[in-house]
C-alpha positions as protocol buffer text, in pm:
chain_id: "A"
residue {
  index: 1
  type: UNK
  ca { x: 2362 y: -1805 z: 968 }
}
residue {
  index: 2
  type: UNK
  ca { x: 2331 y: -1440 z: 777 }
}
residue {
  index: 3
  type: UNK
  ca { x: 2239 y: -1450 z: 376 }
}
residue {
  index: 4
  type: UNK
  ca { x: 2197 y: -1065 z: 221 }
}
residue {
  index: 5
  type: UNK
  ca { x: 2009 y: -907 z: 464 }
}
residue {
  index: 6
  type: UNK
  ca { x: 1811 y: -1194 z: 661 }
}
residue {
  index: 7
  type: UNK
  ca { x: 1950 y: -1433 z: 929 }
}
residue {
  index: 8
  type: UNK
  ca { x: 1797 y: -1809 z: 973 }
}
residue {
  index: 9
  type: UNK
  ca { x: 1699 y: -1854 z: 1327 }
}
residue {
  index: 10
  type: UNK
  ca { x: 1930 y: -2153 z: 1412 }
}
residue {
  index: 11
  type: UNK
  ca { x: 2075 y: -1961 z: 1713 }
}
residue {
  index: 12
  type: UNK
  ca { x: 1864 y: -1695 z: 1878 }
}
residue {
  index: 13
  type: UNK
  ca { x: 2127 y: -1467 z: 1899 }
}
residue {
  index: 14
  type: UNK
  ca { x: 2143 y: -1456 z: 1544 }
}
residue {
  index: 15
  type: UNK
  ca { x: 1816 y: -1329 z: 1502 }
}
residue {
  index: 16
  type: UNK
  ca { x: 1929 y: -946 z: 1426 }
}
residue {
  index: 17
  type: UNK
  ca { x: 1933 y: -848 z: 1019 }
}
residue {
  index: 18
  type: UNK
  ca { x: 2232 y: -781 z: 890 }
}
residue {
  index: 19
  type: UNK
  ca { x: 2170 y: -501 z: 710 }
}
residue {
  index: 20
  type: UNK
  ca { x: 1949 y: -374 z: 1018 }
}
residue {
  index: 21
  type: UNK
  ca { x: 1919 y: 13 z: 1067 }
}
residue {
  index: 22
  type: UNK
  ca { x: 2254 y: 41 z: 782 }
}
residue {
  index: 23
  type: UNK
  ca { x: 2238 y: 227 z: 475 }
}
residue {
  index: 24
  type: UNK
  ca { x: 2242 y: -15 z: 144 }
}
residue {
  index: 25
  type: UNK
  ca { x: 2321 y: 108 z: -213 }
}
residue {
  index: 26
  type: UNK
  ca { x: 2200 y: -73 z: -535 }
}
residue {
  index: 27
  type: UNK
  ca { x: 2405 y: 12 z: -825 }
}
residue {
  index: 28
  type: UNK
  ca { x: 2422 y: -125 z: -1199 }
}
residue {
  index: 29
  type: UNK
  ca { x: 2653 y: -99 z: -1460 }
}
residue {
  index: 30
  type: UNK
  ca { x: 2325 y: -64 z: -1725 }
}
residue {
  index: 31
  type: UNK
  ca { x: 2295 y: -291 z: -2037 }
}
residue {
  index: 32
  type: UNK
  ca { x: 2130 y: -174 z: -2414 }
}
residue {
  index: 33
  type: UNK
  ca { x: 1792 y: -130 z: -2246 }
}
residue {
  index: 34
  type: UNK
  ca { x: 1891 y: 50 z: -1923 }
}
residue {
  index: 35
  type: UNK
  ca { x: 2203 y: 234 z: -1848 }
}
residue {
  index: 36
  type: UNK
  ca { x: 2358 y: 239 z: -1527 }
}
residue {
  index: 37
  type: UNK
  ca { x: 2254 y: 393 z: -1165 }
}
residue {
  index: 38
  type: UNK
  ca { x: 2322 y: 405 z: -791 }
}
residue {
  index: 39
  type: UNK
  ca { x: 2072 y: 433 z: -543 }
}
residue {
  index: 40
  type: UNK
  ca { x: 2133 y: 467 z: -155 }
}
residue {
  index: 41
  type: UNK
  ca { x: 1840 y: 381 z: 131 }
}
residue {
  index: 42
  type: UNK
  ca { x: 1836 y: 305 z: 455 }
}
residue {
  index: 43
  type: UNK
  ca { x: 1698 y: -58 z: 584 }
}
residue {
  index: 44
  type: UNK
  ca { x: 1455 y: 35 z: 904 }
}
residue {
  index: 45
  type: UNK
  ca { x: 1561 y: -50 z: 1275 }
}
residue {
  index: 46
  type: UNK
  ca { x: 1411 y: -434 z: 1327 }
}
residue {
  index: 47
  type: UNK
  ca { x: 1022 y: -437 z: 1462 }
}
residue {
  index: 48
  type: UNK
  ca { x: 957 y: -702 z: 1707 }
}
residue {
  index: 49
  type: UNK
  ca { x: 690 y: -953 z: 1581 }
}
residue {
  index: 50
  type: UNK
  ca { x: 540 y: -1001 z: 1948 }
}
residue {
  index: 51
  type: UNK
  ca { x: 369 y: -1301 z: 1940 }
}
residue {
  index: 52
  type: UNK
  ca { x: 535 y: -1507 z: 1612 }
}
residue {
  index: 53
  type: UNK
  ca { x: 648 y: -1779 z: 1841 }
}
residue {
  index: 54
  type: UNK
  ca { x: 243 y: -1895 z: 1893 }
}
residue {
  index: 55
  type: UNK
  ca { x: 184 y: -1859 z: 1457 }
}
residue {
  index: 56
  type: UNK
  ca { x: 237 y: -2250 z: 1365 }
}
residue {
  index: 57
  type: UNK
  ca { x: -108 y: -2322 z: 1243 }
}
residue {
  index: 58
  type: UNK
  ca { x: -331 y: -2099 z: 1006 }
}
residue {
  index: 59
  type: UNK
  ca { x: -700 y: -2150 z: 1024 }
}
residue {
  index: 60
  type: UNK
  ca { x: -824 y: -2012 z: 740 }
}
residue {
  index: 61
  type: UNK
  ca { x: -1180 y: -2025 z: 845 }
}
residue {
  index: 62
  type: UNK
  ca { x: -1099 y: -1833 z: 1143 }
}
residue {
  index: 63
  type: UNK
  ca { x: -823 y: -1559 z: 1037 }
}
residue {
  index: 64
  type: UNK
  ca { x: -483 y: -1432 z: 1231 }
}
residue {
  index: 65
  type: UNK
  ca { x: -352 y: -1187 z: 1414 }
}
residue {
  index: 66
  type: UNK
  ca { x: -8 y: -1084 z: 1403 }
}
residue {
  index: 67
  type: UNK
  ca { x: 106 y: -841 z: 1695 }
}
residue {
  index: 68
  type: UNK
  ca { x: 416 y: -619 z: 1689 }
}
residue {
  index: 69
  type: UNK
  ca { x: 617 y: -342 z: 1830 }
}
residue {
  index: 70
  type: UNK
  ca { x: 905 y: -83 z: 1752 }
}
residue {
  index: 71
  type: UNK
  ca { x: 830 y: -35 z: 1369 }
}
residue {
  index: 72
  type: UNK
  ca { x: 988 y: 251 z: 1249 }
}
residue {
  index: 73
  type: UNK
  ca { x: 866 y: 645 z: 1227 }
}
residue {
  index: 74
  type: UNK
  ca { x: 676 y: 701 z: 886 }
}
residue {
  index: 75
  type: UNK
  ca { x: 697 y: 341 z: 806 }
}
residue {
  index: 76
  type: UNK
  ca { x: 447 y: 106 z: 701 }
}
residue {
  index: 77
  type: UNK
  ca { x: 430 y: -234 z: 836 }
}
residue {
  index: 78
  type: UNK
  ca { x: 253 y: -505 z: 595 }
}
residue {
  index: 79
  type: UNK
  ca { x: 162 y: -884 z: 659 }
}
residue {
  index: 80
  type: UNK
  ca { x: 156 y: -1132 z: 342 }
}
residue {
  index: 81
  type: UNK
  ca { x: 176 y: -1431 z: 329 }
}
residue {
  index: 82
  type: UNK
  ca { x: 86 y: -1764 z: 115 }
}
residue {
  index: 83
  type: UNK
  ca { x: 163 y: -2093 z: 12 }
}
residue {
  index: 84
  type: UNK
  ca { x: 304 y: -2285 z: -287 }
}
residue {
  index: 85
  type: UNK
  ca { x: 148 y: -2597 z: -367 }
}
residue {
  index: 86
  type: UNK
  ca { x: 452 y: -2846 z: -587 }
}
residue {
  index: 87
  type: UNK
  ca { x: 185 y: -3107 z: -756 }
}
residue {
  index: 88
  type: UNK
  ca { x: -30 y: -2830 z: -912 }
}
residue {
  index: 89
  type: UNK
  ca { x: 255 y: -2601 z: -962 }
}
residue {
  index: 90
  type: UNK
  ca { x: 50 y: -2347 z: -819 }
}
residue {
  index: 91
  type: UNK
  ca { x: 67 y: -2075 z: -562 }
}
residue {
  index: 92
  type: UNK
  ca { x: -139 y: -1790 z: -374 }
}
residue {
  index: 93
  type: UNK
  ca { x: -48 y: -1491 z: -179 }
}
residue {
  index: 94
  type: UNK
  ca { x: -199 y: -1195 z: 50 }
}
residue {
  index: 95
  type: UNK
  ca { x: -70 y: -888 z: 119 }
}
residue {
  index: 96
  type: UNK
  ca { x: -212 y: -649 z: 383 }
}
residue {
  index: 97
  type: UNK
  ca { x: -173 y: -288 z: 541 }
}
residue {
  index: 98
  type: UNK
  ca { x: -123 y: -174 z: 891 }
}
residue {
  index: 99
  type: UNK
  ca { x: -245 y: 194 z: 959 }
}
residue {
  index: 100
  type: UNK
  ca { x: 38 y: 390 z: 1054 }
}
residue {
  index: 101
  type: UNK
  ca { x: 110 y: 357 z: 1409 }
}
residue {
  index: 102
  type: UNK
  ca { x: -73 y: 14 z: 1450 }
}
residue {
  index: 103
  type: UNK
  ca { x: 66 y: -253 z: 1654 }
}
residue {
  index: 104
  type: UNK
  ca { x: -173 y: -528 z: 1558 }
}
residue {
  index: 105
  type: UNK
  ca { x: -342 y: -631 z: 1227 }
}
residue {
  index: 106
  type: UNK
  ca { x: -604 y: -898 z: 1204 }
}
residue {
  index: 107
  type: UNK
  ca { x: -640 y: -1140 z: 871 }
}
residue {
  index: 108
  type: UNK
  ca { x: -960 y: -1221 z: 840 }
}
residue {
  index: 109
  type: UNK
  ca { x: -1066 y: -1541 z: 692 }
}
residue {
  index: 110
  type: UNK
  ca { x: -1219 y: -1391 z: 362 }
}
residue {
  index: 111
  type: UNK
  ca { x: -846 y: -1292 z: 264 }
}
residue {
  index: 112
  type: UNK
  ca { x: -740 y: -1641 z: 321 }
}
residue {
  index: 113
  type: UNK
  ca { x: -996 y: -1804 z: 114 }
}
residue {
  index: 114
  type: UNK
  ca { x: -782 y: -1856 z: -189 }
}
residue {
  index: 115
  type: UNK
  ca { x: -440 y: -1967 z: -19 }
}
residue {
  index: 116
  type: UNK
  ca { x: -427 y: -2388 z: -74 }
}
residue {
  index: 117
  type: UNK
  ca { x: -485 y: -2566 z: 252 }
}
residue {
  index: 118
  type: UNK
  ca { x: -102 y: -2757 z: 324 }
}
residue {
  index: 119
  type: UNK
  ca { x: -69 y: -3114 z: 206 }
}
residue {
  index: 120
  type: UNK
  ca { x: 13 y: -3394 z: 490 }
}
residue {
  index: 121
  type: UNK
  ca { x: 359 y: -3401 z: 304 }
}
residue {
  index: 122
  type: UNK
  ca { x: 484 y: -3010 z: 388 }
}
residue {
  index: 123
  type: UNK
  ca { x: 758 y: -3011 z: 166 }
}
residue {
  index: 124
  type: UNK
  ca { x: 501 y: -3024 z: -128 }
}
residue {
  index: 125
  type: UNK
  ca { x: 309 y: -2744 z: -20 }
}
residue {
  index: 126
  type: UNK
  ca { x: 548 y: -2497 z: 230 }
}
residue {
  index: 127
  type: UNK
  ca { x: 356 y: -2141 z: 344 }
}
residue {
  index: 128
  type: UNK
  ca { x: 477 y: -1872 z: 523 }
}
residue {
  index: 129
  type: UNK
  ca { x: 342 y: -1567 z: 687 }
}
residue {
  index: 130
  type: UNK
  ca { x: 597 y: -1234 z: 674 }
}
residue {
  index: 131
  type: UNK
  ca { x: 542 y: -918 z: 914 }
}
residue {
  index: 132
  type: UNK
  ca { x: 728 y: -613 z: 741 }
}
residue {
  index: 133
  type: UNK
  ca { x: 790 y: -226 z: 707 }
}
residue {
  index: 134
  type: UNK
  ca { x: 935 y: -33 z: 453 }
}
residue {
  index: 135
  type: UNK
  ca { x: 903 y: 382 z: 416 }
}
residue {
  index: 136
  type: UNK
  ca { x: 586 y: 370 z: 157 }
}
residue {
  index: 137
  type: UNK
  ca { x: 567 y: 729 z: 196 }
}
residue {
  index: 138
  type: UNK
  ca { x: 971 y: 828 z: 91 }
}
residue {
  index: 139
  type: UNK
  ca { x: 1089 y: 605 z: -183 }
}
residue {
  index: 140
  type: UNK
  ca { x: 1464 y: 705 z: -280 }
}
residue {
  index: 141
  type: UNK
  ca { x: 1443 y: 794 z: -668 }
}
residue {
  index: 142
  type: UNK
  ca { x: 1663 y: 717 z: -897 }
}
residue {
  index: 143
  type: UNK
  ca { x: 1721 y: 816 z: -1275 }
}
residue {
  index: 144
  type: UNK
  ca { x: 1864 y: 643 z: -1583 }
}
residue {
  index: 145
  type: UNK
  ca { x: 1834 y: 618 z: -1915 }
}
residue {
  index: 146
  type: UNK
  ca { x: 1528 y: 340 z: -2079 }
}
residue {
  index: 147
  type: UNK
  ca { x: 1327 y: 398 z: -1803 }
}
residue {
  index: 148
  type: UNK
  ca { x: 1101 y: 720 z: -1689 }
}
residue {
  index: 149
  type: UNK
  ca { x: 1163 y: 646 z: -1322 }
}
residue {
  index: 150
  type: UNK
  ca { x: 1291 y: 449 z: -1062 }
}
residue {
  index: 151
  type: UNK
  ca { x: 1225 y: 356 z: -695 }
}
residue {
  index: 152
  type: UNK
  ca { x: 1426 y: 197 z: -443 }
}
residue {
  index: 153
  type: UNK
  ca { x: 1290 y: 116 z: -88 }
}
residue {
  index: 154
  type: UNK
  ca { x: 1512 y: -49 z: 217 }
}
residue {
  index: 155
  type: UNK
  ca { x: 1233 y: -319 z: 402 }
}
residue {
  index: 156
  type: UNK
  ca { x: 1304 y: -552 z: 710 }
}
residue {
  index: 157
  type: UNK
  ca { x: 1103 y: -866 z: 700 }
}
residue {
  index: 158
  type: UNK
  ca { x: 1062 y: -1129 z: 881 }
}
residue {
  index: 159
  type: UNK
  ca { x: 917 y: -1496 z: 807 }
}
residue {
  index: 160
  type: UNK
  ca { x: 701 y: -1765 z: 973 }
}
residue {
  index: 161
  type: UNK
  ca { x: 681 y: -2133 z: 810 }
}
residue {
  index: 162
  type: UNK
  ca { x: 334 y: -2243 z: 906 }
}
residue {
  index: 163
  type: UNK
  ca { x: 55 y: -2481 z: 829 }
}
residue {
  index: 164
  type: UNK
  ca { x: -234 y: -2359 z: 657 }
}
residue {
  index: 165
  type: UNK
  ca { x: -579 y: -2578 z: 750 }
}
């Protein structure tokens, strides 16, 4: 099943992006604020997140590594993740930074300190881990009027459910 650039893995051989190595543009007919623009970037060839299949549990106490191959020349691969937690409407995120030309990146457990252990009940308190890359480095500009610049960037991401302990 394919929604704007992402596929659900219900079928492994739906697991390619559908915008996946294609050029995208993002284009706006403007309003009284902004006026209109067209951008055009690429979305990056899909990295391989090696070992995602093993990710079901986070302990926070002990950190994560997330293992990958194939990101893209120039790119920048990043790992966030976080959880939402529905009684307290609240939520927390990470986000980290590979080096360029990493294939691993650990979490360590002081980033993970402030993400809400998951509830017995999931569906009240749903986390995810995403392994990404988008060109940091070239950002497509755009111009238009009621704003003094604009950026576009084309990212492939993909996304774990897991449990956070």
């Amino acid at each position: 099943m394919r929604f704007l650039g992402a596929s659900l893995q219900l079928f492994p051989q739906l697991m390619n992006l559908f915008f996946d190595g294609s050029s995208i543009s993002l284009m706006a007919a403007g309003g009284a604020d902004v006026g209109a623009f067209t951008a055009t970037t690429t979305v990056p060839q899909s990295l391989a997140w090696t070992n995602r299949d093993q990710l079901s549990v986070v302990n926070r106490s002990q950190g994560f590594t997330v293992n990958w191959s194939g990101a893209a020349t120039g790119h920048t691969v990043f790992i966030s993740g976080g959880s939402v937690d529905v009684p307290t409407d609240s939520s927390s995120l990470f986000v980290c930074r590979a080096l360029p030309g990493a294939t691993s990146f650990r979490i360590p457990p002081d980033v993970l300190w402030n993400i809400a252990p998951s509830r017995g009940n999931l569906t009240e308190s749903p986390g995810a881990v995403y392994v990404g890359q988008w060109n940091l480095a070239s950002p497509v500009a755009f111009t238009a009027t009621g704003i003094s610049s604009g950026s576009l960037l084309g990212a492939q991401v993909i996304v774990k459910t897991v449990v956070f302990q």
